[in-house]
N, C-alpha and C positions, 0 to 999 in steps of 0.2 A: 512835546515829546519828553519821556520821563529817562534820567541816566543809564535806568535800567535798556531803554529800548536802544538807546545811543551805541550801550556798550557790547548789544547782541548785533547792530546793524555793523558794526566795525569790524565783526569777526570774531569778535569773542564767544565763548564758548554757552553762553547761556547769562542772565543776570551774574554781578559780580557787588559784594560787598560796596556799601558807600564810601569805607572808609580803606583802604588796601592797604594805605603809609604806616599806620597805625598811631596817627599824633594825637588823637582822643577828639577828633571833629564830626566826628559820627555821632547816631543817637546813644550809644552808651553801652553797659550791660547788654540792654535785650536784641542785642544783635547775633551773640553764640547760640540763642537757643530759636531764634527764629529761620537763620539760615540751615539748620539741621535738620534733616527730613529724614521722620521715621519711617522707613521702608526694609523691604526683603531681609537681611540676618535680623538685623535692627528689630524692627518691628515683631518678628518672630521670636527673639527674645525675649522681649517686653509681654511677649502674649505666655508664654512657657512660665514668667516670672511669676504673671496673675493667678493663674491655672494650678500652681505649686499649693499643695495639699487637699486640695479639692476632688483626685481621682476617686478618694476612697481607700481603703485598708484591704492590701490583697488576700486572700483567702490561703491560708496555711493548710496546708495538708495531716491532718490527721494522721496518727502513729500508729494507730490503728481501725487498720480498712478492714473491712470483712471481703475475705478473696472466695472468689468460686471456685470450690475443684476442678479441675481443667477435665473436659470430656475425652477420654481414650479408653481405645478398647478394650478389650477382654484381651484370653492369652493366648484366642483363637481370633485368625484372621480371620477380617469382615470388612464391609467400606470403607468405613474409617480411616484405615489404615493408608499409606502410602503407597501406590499403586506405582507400575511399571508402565512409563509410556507405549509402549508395545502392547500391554496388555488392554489400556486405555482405548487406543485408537484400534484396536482386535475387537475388540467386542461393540466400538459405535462403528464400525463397519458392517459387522454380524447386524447390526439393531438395524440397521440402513438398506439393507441385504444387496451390500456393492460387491460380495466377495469376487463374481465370475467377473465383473466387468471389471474390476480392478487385476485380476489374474490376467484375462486378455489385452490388456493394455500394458499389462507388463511385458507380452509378446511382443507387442509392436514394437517397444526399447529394444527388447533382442530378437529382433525382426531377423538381422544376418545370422545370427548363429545359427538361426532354426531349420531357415532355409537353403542357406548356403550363400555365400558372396557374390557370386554371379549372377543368382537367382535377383538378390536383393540390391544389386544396382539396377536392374529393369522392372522389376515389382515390390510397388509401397502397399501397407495394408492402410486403408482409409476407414472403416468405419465397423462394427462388430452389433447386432442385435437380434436376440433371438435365435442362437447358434446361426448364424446367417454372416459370414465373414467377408467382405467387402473388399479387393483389391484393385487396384490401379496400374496398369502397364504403362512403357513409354514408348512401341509401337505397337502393329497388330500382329508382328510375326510373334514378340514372346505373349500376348494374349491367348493366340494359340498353343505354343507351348505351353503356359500357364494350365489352360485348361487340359492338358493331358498329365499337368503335373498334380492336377488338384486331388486324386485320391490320395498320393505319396503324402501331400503336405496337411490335408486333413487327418489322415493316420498318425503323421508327426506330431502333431498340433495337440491332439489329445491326449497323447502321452506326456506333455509337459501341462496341463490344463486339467485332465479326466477326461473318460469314457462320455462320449455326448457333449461335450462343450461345444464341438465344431460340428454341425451337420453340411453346412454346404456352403462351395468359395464363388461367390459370383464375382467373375473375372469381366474389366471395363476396360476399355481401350483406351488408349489416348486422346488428350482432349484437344480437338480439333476442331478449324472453324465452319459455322454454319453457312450452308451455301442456299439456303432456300429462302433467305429474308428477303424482306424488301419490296415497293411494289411492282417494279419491271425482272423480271428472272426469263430462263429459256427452260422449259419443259426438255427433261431428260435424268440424264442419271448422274449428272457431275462430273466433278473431277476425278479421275482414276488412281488418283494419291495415295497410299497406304498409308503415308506419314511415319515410316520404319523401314 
């Protein structure tokens, strides 16, 4: 076994110089350059040192560029120009033709003012197409009500909307559970529940 293996078995940290004392019983000289291990800054140095001149000559920028006129408009507004977010999203809404359905959905946000607070803790508007307005109660007694309400609030409706946006409210009851699944049932008419 060689001193190097000796002095890793002992707990040393890795091979250790022959000579530690420094009394000159070692091989001599080329022991500084042989224990010195070119690695990571090191070596990266050494490569940077090589490399020095060899990039090439960076390209100087000329004092005179030829610049393009910069494209703007005339002294009449046209595209070009800086446009108005409002006017932007106005007109790809017009190109999209969301105008109604964006109007009626702007009702549903102000669903209570339109109809009243009372109204609108028992009926949500759920769905709108085709002036065909789609509401939802949360029993059957204001369903009924609903439906004696609905010329009032079709009248209403179109006065914040226009003439014709709303032709007709189909009023839905609360959603209640199915009593006819299943494969065993008893023939008849159900439960007597209103659920309201």
């Amino acid at each position: 076994m060689s001193e190097d293996d000796k002095s890793f078995e002992a707990g040393g940290a890795g091979p250790q110089p022959a000579d530690a004392t420094g009394d000159g019983a070692g091989d001599g000289a080329g022991d500084a350059t042989e224990a010195h291990d070119e690695s990571g800054l090191d070596l990266a140095r050494s490569i940077a040192r090589g490399l020095a001149g060899r990039t090439g000559a960076l390209r100087r920028k000329s004092k005179f560029t030829r610049r393009m006129p910069p494209q703007s408009s005339s002294a009449h507004p046209d595209d070009r120009d800086p446009q108005l977010l409002d006017a932007t999203f106005g007109r790809f809404i017009a190109d999209q033709g969301w105008q109604t359905e964006l109007r009626v959905h702007g009702v549903f946000t102000r669903w209570a003012s339109i109809v009243g607070r009372e109204v609108a803790e028992h009926v949500t508007p759920e769905s709108y197409a085709e002036g065909r307005l789609v509401v939802r109660t949360d029993s059957t007694a204001w369903a009924t009500q609903m439906k004696l309400l609905a010329a009032t609030v079709v009248r209403r409706l179109n006065e914040e909307l226009g003439d014709g946006t709303i032709e007709v409210i189909d009023v839905l009851g609360p959603h209640v559970p199915r009593w006819t699944s299943g494969r065993f049932r008893v023939k008849g008419r159900g439960p007597r529940d209103t659920y309201g």
